[in-house]
C-alpha positions, 0 to 999 in steps of 0.5 A: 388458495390463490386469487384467481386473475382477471382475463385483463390481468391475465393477458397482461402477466402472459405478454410479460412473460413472452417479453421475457422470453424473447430476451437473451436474459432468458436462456441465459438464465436456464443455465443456472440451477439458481435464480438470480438476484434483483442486483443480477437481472438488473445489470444484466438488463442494462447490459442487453439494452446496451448500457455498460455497468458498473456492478458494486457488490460484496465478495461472494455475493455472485457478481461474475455472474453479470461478467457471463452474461457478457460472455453469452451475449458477445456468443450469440450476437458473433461477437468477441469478448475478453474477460480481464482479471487482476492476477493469473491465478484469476485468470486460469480459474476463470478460463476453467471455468468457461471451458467448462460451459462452452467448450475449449474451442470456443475459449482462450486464454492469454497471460505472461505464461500461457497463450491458448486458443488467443483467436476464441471468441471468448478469451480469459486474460490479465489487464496488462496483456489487453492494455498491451495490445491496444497499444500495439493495436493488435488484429485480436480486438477486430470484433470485439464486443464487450470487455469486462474487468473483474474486480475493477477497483485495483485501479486503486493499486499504487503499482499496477492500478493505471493499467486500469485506466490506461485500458477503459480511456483507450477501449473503442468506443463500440466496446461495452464495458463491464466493470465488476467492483467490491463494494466501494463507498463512491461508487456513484463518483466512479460511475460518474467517471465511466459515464463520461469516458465510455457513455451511458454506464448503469450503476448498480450497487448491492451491499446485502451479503448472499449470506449473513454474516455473524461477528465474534470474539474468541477468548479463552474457552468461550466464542462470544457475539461481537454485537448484542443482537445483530439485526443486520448480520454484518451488513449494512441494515439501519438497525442500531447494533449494541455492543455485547456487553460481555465483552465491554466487562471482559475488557474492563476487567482486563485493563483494571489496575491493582486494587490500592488500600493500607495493607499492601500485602492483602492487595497484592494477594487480592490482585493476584487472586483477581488476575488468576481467576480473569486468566482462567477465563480470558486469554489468546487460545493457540492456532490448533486450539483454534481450529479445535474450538472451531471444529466442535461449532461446526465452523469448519471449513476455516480460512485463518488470516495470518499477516506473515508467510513465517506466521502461516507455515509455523501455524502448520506445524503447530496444528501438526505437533499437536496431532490435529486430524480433520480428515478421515481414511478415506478423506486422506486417500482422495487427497493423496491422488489428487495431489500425486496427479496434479504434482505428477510432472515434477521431478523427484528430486525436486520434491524434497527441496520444495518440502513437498512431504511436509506439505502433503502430510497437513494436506492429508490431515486437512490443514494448509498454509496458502501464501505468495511465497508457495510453489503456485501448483502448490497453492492451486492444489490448496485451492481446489482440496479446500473447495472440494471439502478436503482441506478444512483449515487454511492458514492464509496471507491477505493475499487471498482475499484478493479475488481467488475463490476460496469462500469458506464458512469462518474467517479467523483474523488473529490480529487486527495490526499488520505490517504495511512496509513501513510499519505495523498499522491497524488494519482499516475497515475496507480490508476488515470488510475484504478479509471477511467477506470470504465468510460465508459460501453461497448454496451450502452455508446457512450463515458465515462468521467471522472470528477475531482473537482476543489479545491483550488490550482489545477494545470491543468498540474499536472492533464494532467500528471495524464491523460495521463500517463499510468506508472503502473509497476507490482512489485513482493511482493513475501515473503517466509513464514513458512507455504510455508517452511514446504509445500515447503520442505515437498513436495520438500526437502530443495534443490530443495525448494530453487531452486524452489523459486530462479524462482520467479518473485521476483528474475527474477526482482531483478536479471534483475536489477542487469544487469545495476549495473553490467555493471556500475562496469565493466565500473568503474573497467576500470576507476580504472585501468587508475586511477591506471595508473596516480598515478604510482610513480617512486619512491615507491608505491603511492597506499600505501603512499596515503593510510598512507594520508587517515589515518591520515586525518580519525584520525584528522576528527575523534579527530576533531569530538570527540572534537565538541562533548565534548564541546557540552555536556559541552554546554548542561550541563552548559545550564542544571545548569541555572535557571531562573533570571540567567544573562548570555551573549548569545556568537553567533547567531542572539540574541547574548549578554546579556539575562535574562534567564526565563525558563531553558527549561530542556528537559522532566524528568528533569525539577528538579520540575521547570514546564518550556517548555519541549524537547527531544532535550537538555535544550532551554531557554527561554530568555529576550533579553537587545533588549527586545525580549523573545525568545527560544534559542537552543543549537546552540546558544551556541557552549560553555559553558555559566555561569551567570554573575549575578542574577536577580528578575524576577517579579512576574507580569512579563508578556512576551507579555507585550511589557511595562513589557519586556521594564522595565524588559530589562532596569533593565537587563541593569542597572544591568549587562550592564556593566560586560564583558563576560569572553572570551572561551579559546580555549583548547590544540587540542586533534591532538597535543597528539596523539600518532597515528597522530604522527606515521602516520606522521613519517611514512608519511615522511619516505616513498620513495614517501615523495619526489617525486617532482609530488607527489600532481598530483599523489595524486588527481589521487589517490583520484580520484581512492578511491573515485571510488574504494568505489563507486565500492564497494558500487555497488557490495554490492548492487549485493550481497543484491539482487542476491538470496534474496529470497533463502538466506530469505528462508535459515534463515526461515528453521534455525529458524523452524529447531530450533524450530523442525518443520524441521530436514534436508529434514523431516518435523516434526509432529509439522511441518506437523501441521505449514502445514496446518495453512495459515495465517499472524501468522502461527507459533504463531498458531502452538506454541498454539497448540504445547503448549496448550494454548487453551485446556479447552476453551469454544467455544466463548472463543476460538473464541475471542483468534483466532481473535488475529490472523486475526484481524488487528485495524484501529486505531493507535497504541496508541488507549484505550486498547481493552475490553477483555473477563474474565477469561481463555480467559484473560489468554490465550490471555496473554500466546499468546502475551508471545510466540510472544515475544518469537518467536519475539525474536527468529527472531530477532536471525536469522535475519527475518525481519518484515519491509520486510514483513516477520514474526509475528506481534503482536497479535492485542487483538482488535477483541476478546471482539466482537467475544466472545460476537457474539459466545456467542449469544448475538445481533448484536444491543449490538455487535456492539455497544460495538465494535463500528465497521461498520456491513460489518467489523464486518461480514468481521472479523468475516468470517476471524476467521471461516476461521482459525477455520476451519484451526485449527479443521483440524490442532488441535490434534485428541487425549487428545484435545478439541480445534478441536470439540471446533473450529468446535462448535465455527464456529457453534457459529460464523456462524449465522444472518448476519454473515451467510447470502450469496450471493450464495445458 
């Protein structure tokens, strides 16, 4: 029975409620068959009292929500609003689903490929095409009201992160700003940051799961509970999760070792025994084996992390080989329409060659690889058959996690190592937390799960760290660039340019962190001064007299050093005189004695035609001990020179792995030089005792009044102690130095070097400069310098095609791979003249100090793409295409989307007068834009 309110308490809930009514938040609310989470209504309030947010939550967790509300309040205020996603794939999802609640008229959508409806008040679009056109401060952003950025924190991204910024620093400030984030664990800082570029920002931060999620283990036949009790099903609860013992034994007894004792046979037996019966119950179950164990759970719908593409279609086809059929009858029917519908524009011919039929037949089974090297309708249609329940297992990339909503029940990782472009690291917990966070879907899952494999040598603890650790710290990847230098100054001057970049995130990072530093140099300029005080000498100054100690201890460490690398060179070249059947006597080491020298192991180059073992590190011989041992000595063996004692024979049968042959020969050693005694070293004449600045340091030392002082050592350690502090000191005020003003001093070397090149002169912008302007891209000013210069005038459509992919194309392969197919011709030579004007431009930044290892300046052109764009513009089929470029459809399609976008660049760029390369780029986006290049999820 409900307590009945007082007429006061009445009154007061009826005027509540009428309040919120009369919100915007209200009606907004209606529209959802759900009600919103406190995080939810929160943001939203903000947002309607004219607050920008900052909204961190977990993947799945209903964040967008906050971003529509923006969209409704921009709709009912008359105003616009431009919704900003990461990734295409995002930004059509999205437009989808707007379209749907408000309508295609009052919707747009702008990315590289499409442009539809762009004057709605709503418009759905990638990062870049606003960054772009607040630079080309384009009519579109008259009106608008609010921004919002979806999944903020690839401002982190080391490639395109700046784009981020470039956008919330340069957005008017009558913009409200909508920034939605995974969950990050400096969220407050990042807000900090938004507070003081773009005013009152709310920061709100949920790190509760919509759904819980549970932690297991597969291994063997058995799933087991990662933790003992999980209290907090993978959140954030301060409930103290154990470890499942279970998995702690299964652990142990897998890295135990053979059991010992006298009758060795028995052990062995035992152990064989022990080891058959731990494999009956642990061991790394195979990808259908997976899926199959999933499905009896009821853990399907399953998304199956998979760090390599090769890894995700071989997954297919096991589960295939296997005879794994997830859907039924009538499952397969439906997925066959809705494939041959969303499949219906591509040519025929083109369908084998994409191994369409392959695909379709695990579509129809339920299973699919997702991955960055598919045809994108290919991916899409895995997306929406996954949503709709038809596809159950999706073997995927980490690619997927990055925003594109695929939520499913379970979330498999096989491993926890992935291969990071330089090398196989452990996954770390901020991408255990995004790779999971798909577990789980809101409305239809009662609990998500994820699943971790067994492998061998698994440690449960490790993958508890994982779990429940939620470090995932946002960290500016903020970079000027030329093309931001010409816009910036363009549009601001030099001056105020620079101050506009010194409110980066980059530098509001980097400037935090110089707070502790700070604090550490004044604490040690304290200690210096006590330091001071202890090496205070009555007699004279100890500060100068403990200076003349540290430079006649420098001088005789710096002689001492000169010697030891003298009588290493005098080492190494009497090691590079030996030749085999030299006798010599090893004089230190663990093989110390006679030897008989095999193999002089001259290092590569200078071998003087001998075919001996070759190193890049000095002569290692190889040796025949008078013990009988060969072996491969170094030059720390010989802190001497070595001469030979004697010449041998070495036989020509003379086997090394001959225990009977290293015997013979080794007595033979004996016999022969047993009984010469090695000519002992004499130690030369120090090179201290002539030195004329050793000497007038020492006679400077004693002269000083504080030579006599009868404290003089006490007062020398607390000098000692005061240097030592005194350079730490110094070390941290040149840290402070390298990180305050960073970004504007890099900034101060890209304008010297585009003033150089007459792109800037003081506050103007040059026409050279005015053409860098609208050229974005990695190559900026490489694609300037080959319009400047001409090198693409009188190309033809598809050879200009194949020069731009120098400019976009980065190759998966190493450095060293087999030299790229080129097209003939003029093409060949103008691809040439571009790599001469990057050494050029490499060099020049070289001279003024930019650098490419901080992610600023020109990489080389990658050549590895222009054989495939010539062919495609050239009309040839996508079978020869891609077969010569032994690359997958959707990398090609992806590739090839990249150079129609600096085409488009280019035509606008090129000049209009005594050129062809502007008609010729719009005709090569012509050439390029056809068959599956050209087909697109949005009309």
């Amino acid at each position: 029975m409900t307590e009945e309110l007082t007429p006061a308490e009445a009154y007061a809930a009826a005027r509540r409620r009428a309040a919120e009514e009369a919100t915007a938040l209200a009606p907004f609310r209606a529209l959802y068959d759900f009600d919103l989470d406190p995080f939810q209504i929160e943001a939203c309030q903000a947002l309607e009292a004219g607050k920008g947010v900052l909204v961190a939550a977990p993947t799945g967790s209903g964040k967008t929500i906050v971003g529509e509300f923006a969209v409704h309040l921009a709709l009912e205020q008359g105003r616009k609003c431009f919704y900003t996603t990461p990734i295409k794939a995002l930004s059509n999802q999205k437009y989808a689903d707007l379209v749907k609640r408000y309508g295609a008229d009052r919707v747009g959508l702008l990315t590289g490929d499409n442009s539809v409806n762009s004057e709605a008040p709503v418009v759905v679009m990638t990062t870049e095409v606003l960054r772009n056109m607040l630079y080309a401060g384009s009519q579109s952003l008259r009106g608008l009201g609010y921004v919002v950025m979806d999944e903020v924190h690839y401002l982190s991204d080391r490639f395109r992160g700046a784009v981020w910024e470039e956008v919330i620093i340069h957005l008017s400030d009558s913009v409200t700003l909508v920034s939605l984030s995974a969950t990050v664990s400096n969220a407050e800082e990042f807000g900090d940051w938004l507070d003081t570029v773009r005013g009152d920002t709310e920061v709100i931060v949920s790190e509760s799961r919509p759904v819980p999620l549970w932690q297991h283990v597969l291994a063997g036949r058995r799933i087991y509970d990662l933790f003992e009790e999980e209290t907090d099903h993978g959140g954030r609860g301060s409930g103290r999760r154990e470890v499942n013992p279970d998995l702690v034994r299964l652990a142990r007894m897998e890295n135990s070792r053979p059991m010992g004792g006298r009758d060795r046979r028995r052990g062995r037996e035992a152990d064989r025994e022990r080891e058959r019966r731990q494999r009956s119950r642990i061991w790394t179950p195979g990808r259908p084996e997976v899926i199959e164990r999933l499905d009896a759970e009821g853990l399907l719908p399953a998304i199956t992390f998979i760090f390599s593409r090769a890894g995700c279609e071989a997954a297919v086809q096991q589960c295939l080989y296997a005879g794994l059929r997830l859907n039924d009858e009538e499952g397969r029917a439906r997925v066959r329409e809705i494939v041959e519908e969303r499949t219906a524009s591509i040519p025929t011919e083109d369908l084998h060659v994409l191994g369409y039929y392959e695909w379709l037949e695990g579509l129809e089974r339920g299973i699919a690889a997702h991955h960055a090297g598919m045809l994108p309708t290919f991916k899409e249609v895995v997306e929406e058959l996954f949503v709709r329940g038809l596809v159950k297992a999706v073997f995927a990339t980490e690619t997927l996690a990055l925003g594109i909503n695929m939520p499913a029940r379970s979330v498999v990782l096989e491993k926890l190592v992935k291969w990071n472009g330089e090398q196989h690291a452990d996954i770390t917990p901020g991408e255990y937390t995004q790779l999971t966070g798909r577990a789980g879907r809101r409305g239809i899952d009662v609990e998500g799960h994820a699943v971790v494999l067994w492998q061998r040598g698994m440690d449960p603890g490790h993958l508890a760290g994982l779990a429940g650790t939620r470090t995932y710290p946002l960290r500016s990847s903020f970079k000027p660039s030329y093309n931001m230098a010409v816009n910036l100054v363009d549009q601001f001057g030099r001056h105020r340019s620079r101050e506009l970049l010194e409110t980066s995130f980059a530098q509001f990072q980097a400037d935090r962190s110089v707070v502790g530093i700070s604090r550490q140099v004044q604490r040690n300029e304290e200690g210096l001064d006590g330091y001071r005080e202890g090496m205070t000498c009555h007699l004279g100054d100890f500060e100068e007299y403990a200076r003349l100690r540290r430079e006649l201890k420098d001088r005789e460490t710096e002689l001492a050093k000169q010697g030891a690398a003298q009588r290493r060179v005098a080492a190494a070249t009497s090691l590079e005189r030996l030749k085999p059947g030299d006798v010599i006597h090893v004089p230190t080491g663990k093989f110390a004695g006679l030897a008989l020298v095999l193999d002089p192991g001259l290092p590569a180059g200078r071998a003087n035609g001998h075919r001996g073992f070759e190193h890049q590190d000095g002569p290692r011989p190889l040796v025949l001990t008078a013990e009988r041992q060969v072996k491969r000595l170094a030059s720390i063996d010989f802190p001497v020179p070595v001469e030979p004692l004697e010449r041998m024979r070495i036989p020509k049968s003379f086997n090394p792995r001959s225990p009977q042959s290293r015997r013979d020969l080794a007595s033979a050693l004996r016999t022969k030089a047993g009984h010469i005694a090695p000519e002992r070293h004499r130690k030369q004449r120090s090179a201290a005792a002539d030195d004329r600045e050793i000497a007038r340091l020492r006679t400077a030392l004693r002269a000083h009044p504080c030579h006599g002082c009868d404290e003089r050592e006490d007062h020398a350690r607390w000098a000692e102690r005061y240097h030592r502090l005194q350079r730490d000191t110094r070390q941290l005020e040149r840290r402070i130095e390298g990180r305050t003003n960073t970004i504007a001093r890099t900034f101060d070397r890209i304008v010297a070097l585009l003033t150089e090149m007459d792109y800037l002169r003081a506050d103007e912008v040059t026409e050279h400069g005015k053409r860098l302007a609208r050229l974005y891209g990695e190559l900026d000013l490489l694609a300037s310098e080959c319009l400047r210069d001409g090198v693409w005038e009188g190309l033809n459509p598809a050879e200009l095609a194949a020069c731009v992919s120098a400019l976009v194309y980065e190759s998966r392969q190493a450095d060293d791979a087999v030299a790229p197919k080129l097209p003939s011709g003029r093409a060949k030579a103008a691809l040439g003249e571009m790599v001469r004007i990057w050494g050029r431009l490499d060099a020049l930044e070289e001279e003024f100090r930019i650098n490419q290892a901080e992610g600023v300046g020109q990489r080389e052109p990658d050549l590895g793409f222009a054989w495939a764009a010539y062919q495609w513009a050239s009309d040839k089929g996508l079978d020869e295409v891609l077969r010569e470029a032994e690359m997958p459809a959707g990398d090609f399609v992806r590739w090839c989307k990249q150079v129609i976008d600096v085409l488009g660049q280019i035509a606008a760029a090129a000049p209009r007068e005594n050129s062809t390369v502007a008609k010729n780029a719009r005709k090569a986006v012509d050439a390029l834009l056809r068959g599956v290049v050209a087909y697109s999820s949005v009309g």
